[in-house]
C-alpha positions in Angstrom: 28.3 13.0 1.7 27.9 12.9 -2.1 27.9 10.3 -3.9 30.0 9.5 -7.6 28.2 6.4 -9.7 29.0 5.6 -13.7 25.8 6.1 -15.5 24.3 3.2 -17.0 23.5 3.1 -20.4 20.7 5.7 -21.4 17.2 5.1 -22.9 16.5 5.3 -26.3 14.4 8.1 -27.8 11.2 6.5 -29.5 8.0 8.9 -28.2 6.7 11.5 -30.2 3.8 14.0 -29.0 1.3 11.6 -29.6 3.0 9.1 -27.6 3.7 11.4 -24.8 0.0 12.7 -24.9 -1.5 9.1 -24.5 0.8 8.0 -21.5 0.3 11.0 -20.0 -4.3 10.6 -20.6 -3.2 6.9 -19.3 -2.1 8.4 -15.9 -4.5 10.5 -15.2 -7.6 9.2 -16.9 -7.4 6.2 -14.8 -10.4 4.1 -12.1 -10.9 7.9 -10.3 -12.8 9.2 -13.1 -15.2 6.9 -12.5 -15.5 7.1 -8.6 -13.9 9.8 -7.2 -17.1 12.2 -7.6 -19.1 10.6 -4.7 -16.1 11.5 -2.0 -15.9 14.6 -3.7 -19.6 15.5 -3.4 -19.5 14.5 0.2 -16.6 16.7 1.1 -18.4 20.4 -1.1 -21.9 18.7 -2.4 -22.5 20.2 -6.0 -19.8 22.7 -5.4 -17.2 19.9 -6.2 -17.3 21.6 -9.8 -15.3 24.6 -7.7 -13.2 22.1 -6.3 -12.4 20.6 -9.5 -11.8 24.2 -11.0 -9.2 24.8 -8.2 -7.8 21.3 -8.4 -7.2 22.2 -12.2 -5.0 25.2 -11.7 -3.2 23.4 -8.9 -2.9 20.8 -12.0 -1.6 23.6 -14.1 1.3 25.0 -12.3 2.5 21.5 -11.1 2.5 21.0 -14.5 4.2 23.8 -15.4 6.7 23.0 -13.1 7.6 19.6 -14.3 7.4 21.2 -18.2 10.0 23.4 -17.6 12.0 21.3 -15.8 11.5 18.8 -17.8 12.9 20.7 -21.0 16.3 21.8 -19.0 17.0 17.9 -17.6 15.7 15.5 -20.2 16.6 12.2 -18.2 14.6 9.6 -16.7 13.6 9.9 -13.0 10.9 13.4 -13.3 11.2 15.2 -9.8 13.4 13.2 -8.4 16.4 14.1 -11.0 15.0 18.1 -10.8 15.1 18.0 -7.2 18.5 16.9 -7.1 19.9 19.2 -9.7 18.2 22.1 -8.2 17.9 22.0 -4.7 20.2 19.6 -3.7 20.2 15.5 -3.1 17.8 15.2 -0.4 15.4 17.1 -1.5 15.1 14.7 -4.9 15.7 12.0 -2.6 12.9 12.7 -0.4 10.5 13.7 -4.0 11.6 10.2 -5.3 11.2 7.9 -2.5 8.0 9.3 -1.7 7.0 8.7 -5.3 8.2 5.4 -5.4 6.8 3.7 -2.1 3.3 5.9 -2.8 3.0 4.8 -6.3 3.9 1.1 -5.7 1.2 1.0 -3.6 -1.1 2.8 -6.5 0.0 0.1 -8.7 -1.6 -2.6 -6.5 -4.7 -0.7 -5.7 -5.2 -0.3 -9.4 -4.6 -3.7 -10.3 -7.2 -5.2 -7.7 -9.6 -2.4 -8.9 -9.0 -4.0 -12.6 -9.2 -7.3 -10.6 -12.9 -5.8 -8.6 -14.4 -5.7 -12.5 -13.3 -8.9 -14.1 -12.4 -11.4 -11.7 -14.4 -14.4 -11.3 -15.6 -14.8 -7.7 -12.2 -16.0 -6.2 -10.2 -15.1 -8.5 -9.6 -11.2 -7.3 -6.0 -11.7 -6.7 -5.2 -14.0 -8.7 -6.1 -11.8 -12.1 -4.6 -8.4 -10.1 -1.3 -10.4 -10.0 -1.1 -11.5 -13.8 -2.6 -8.1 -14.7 1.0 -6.7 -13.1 3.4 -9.5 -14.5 1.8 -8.9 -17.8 1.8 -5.1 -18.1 5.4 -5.5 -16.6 6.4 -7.8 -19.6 4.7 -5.3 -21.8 7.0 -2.3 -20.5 10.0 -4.8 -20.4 9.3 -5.0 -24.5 10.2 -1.4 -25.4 8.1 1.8 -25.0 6.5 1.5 -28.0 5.2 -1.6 -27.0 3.9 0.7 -23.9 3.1 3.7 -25.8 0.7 1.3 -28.6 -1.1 -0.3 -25.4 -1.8 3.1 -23.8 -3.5 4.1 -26.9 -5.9 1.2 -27.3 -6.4 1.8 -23.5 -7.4 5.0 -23.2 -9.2 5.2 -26.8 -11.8 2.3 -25.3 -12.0 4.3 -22.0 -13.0 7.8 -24.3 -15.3 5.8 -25.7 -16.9 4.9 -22.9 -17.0 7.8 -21.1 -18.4 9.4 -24.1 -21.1 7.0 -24.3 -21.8 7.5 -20.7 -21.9 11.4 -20.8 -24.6 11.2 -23.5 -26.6 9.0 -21.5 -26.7 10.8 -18.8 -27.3 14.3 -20.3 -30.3 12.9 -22.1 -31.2 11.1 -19.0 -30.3 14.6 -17.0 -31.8 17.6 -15.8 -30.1 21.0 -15.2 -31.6 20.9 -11.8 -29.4 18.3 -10.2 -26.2 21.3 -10.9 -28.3 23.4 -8.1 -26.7 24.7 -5.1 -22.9 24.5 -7.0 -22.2 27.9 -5.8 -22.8 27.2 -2.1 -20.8 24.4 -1.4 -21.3 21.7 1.4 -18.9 22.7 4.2 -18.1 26.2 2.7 -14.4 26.8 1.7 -12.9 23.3 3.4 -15.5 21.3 1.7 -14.3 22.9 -1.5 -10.9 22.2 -0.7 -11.3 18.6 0.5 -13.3 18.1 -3.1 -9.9 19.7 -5.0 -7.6 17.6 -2.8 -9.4 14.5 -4.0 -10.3 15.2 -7.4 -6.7 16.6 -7.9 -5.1 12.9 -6.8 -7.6 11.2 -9.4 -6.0 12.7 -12.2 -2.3 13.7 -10.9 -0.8 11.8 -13.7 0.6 14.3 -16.2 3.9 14.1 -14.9 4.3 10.8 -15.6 5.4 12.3 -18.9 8.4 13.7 -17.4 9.4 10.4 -15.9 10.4 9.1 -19.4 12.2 12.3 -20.3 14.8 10.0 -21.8 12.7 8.1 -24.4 10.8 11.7 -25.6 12.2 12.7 -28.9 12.7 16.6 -29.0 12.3 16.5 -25.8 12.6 20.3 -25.0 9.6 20.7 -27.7 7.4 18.1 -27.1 7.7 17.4 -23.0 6.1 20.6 -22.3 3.3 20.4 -25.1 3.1 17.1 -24.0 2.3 18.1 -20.5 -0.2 20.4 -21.0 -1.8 19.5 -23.7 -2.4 15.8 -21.7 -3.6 18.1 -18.7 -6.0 20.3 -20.6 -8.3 17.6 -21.9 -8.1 15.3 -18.6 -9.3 18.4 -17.0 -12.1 18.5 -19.8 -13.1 14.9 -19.1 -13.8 15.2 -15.3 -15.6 18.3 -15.8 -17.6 16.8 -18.4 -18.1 13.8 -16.7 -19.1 15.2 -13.6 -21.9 17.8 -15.2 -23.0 14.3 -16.6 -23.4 12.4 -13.3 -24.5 15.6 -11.2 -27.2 16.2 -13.5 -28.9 12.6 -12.6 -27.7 12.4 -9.1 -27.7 16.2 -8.3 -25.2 16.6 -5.1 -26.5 14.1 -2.6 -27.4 11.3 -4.9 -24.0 11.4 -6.2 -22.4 11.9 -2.5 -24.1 8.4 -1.5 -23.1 6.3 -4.4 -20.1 4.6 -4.7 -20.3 3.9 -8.3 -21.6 7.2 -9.6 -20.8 7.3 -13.1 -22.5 3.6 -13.4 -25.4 4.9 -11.1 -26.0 8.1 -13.1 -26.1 5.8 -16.3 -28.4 3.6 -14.5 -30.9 6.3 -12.8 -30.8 8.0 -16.7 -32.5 5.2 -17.8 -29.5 3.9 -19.8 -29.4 0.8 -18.0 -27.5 -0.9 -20.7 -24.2 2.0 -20.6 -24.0 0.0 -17.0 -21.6 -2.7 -18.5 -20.2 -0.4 -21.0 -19.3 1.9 -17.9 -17.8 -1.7 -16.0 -15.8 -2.3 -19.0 -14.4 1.7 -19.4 -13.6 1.5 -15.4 -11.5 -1.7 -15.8 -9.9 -0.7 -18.8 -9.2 3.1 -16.9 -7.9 1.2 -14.2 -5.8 -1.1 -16.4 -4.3 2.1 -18.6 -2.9 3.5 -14.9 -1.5 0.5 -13.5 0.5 0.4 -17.0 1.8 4.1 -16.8 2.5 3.7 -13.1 4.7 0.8 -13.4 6.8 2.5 -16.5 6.9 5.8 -14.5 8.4 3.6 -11.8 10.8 2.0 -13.9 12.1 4.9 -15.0 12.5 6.6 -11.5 13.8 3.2 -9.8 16.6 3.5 -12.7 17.6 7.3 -12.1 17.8 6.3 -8.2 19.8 3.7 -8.7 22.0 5.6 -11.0 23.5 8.0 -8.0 22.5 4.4 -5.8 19.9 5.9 -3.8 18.7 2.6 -4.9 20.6 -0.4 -5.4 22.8 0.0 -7.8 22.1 -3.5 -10.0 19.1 -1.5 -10.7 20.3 0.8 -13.1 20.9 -1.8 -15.5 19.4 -0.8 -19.5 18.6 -3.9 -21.3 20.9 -3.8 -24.7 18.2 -5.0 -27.1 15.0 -3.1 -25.5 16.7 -0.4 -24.3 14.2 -0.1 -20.9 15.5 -0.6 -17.1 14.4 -3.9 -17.1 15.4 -5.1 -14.1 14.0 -2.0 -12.0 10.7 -2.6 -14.0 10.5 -6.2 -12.9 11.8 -5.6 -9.4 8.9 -3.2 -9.3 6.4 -5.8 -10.5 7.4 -8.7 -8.1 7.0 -5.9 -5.3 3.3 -5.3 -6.4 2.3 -8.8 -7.1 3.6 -9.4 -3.7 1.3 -6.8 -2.2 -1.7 -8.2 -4.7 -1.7 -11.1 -2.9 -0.9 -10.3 0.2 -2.7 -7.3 1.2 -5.7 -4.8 -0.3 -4.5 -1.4 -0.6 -7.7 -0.4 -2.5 -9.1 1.8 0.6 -5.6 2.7 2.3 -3.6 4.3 0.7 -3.8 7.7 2.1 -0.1 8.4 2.6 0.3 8.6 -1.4 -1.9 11.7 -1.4 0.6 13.8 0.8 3.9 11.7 -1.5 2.3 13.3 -4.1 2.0 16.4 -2.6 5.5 16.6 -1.6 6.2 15.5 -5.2 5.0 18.3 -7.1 5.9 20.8 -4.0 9.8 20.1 -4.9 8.7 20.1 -9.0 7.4 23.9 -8.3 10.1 24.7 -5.5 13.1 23.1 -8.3 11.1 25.4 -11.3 11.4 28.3 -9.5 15.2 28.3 -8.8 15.7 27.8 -12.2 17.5 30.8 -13.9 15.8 33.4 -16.4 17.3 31.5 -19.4 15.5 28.1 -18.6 12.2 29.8 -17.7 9.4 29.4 -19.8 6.5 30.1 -17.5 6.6 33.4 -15.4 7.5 32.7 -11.5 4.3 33.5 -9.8 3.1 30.5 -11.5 5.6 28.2 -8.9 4.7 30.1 -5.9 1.0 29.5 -6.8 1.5 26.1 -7.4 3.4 25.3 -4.1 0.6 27.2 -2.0 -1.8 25.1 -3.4 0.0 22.1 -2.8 0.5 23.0 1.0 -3.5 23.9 1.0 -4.4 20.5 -0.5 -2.1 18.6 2.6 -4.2 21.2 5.1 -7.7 19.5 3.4 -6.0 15.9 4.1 -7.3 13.5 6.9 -4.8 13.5 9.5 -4.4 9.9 9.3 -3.3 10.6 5.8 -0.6 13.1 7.1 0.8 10.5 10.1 0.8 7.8 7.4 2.9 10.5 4.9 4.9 11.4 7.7 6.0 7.6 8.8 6.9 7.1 5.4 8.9 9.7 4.7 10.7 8.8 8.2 11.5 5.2 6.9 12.9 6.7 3.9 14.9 9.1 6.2 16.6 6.5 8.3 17.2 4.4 5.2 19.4 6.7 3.6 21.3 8.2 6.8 22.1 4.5 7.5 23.5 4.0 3.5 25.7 7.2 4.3 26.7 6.3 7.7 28.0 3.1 6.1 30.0 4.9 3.2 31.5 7.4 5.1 32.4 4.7 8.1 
């Protein structure tokens, strides 16, 4: 049964291309950077530079995707609004709940990782759950006020990385790159690498989420997009020539911490804490775009009350979903300090899949007149999506799977109830 809500108030266009660049480096240039290379080398050894190359075109026609759509439906909510308009209410329903239960848990994982660096012993949960209440303020201030943050963030985490790079090349030798063409577990390996490499920088649609605070937004979404993508992409693949070159494949499959290892086996032992400061601040600039993102899809749910509907409020001074931002904060202080998501949070990996599987499904319905990438680039992108759930550790897939029934029954009961 479809549904018939007023719109609240819209959002206030304030982000230029700039702006939309930095949130969208924020997302994706976030804690993974700095750890998801030992899980990747595990999964294809050295050949995790194939996996990142097939993560990155995955990247590109998800992003694509969203681009596109983005240009035709400039409102808040990303996949979950294209979804909708496209291919009907549940399929944005299912794109947006999945986003929103995956993401919260994100937010708290990054926030005890920001926690993990800074913390006094004790004092882990504590710090993850002021962390949250004062990025949450932050958002609740405007999106300049989130836009200005995001900068200083990811600026210090360049810098970091930079300095870390240069250490370990100096420290490096070609060497450790042997063996990238023969991956560790052949073709599966190299899949398993892209699937996890791919979710540590799966941010650049976060873009698309604010649609409705992007000035020109038909211009500068798309640029935004890609241009965001492109040097992320650069990043990891300079950063993992870097740490390969010190580790090679199974150093940097045993470490943990192999950006601060590769530092630390270079002979660059002081980079150590610079590298501790870059990861909490990486962590910090994604728990910041996550909880905006969030906002902004809580507030187009709400709007056609897939949601609660006092959700869609837009504060008349800040001109931000205030209440959906803060709703979404005392959920993931809750979870801070209550539970560690850190190592379990599997079933956002196949939410996120599912995500950008509607985002290329929605792109390729789209008419000629709205196209702006050819076709083939949608069908690529949803094969590689369904590829990347096939790499996934089944306990990833029943966790996805359980989630997305909760989200089922939850909204068969709300139209049970309106149409009884």
């Amino acid at each position: 049964m479809a549904t018939v809500t007023a719109r609240s108030a819209s959002l206030d266009r304030r982000l230029g291309l700039g702006d939309a660049v930095f949130i969208g480096l924020g997302s994706m240039i976030g804690a993974g950077v700095f750890a998801a290379y030992g899980p990747a080398a595990r999964a294809a050894g050295t050949g995790l530079l194939i996996g990142l190359a097939v993560a990155a075109v995955v990247a590109y026609c998800n992003a694509t995707a969203s681009a596109q759509l983005a240009a035709a439906y400039p409102r808040a909510g990303g996949t979950y609004l294209y979804g909708r308009e496209v291919l009907g209410q549940w399929w944005g329903y299912l794109a947006g709940w999945g986003f929103m239960v995956g993401k919260t848990a994100s937010c708290a994982a990054m926030a005890l990782i920001f926690a993990a660096y800074v913390a006094p012993t004790g004092w882990l949960r504590p710090v993850a759950a002021a962390v949250v209440v004062v990025f949450a303020l932050v958002n609740c201030a405007g999106i300049t006020r989130t836009a200005l943050l995001t900068r200083v963030l990811v600026s210090l985490v360049l810098v970091a990385l930079v300095v870390a790079a240069v250490a370990c090349f100096r420290g490096g030798s070609s060497s450790g790159l042997d063996g990238w063409t023969s991956p560790t577990n052949g073709l599966y390996g190299v899949l398993q690498s892209a699937g996890l490499l791919f979710f540590a920088f799966a941010g650049y649609a976060r873009i698309a989420t604010l649609g409705e605070e992007v000035r020109e937004p038909a211009r500068v979404i798309p640029r935004g997009i890609v241009v965001a993508l492109a040097g992320a992409v650069v990043v990891y693949a300079v950063v993992a020539v870097a740490v390969l070159m010190v580790l090679g494949g199974a150093g940097t499959a045993s470490s943990s911490a192999p950006v601060a290892d590769a530092v630390r086996d270079g002979s660059a032992t002081w980079v150590v804490g610079v590298v501790r400061v870059g990861a909490a601040l990486a962590s910090a600039g994604a728990l910041l775009a996550l909880v905006a993102g969030l906002g902004r899809t809580g507030l187009a749910m709400a709007r056609e009350r897939d949601l609660p509907g006092w959700l869609d409020a837009v504060h008349p001074r800040f001109r931000v979903p205030h209440r959906a931002e803060l709703t979404v904060a005392a959920i993931v202080v809750v979870l801070v300090l209550t539970t560690d998501l850190r190592g379990a949070i599997g079933f956002s990996s196949f939410g996120v899949l599912l995500y950008y599987f509607v985002a290329n499904a929605s792109a390729y319905r789209q008419p000629s007149a709205a196209r702006r990438f050819p076709r083939w680039l949608q069908l690529l992108g949803c094969t590689g999506c369904l590829l990347l759930v096939a790499s996934l550790p089944w306990q990833s897939v029943v966790a996805g799977l359980a989630v997305f029934a909760v989200g089922i029954v939850l909204r068969l009961t709300r139209l049970c109830r309106l149409s009884g």
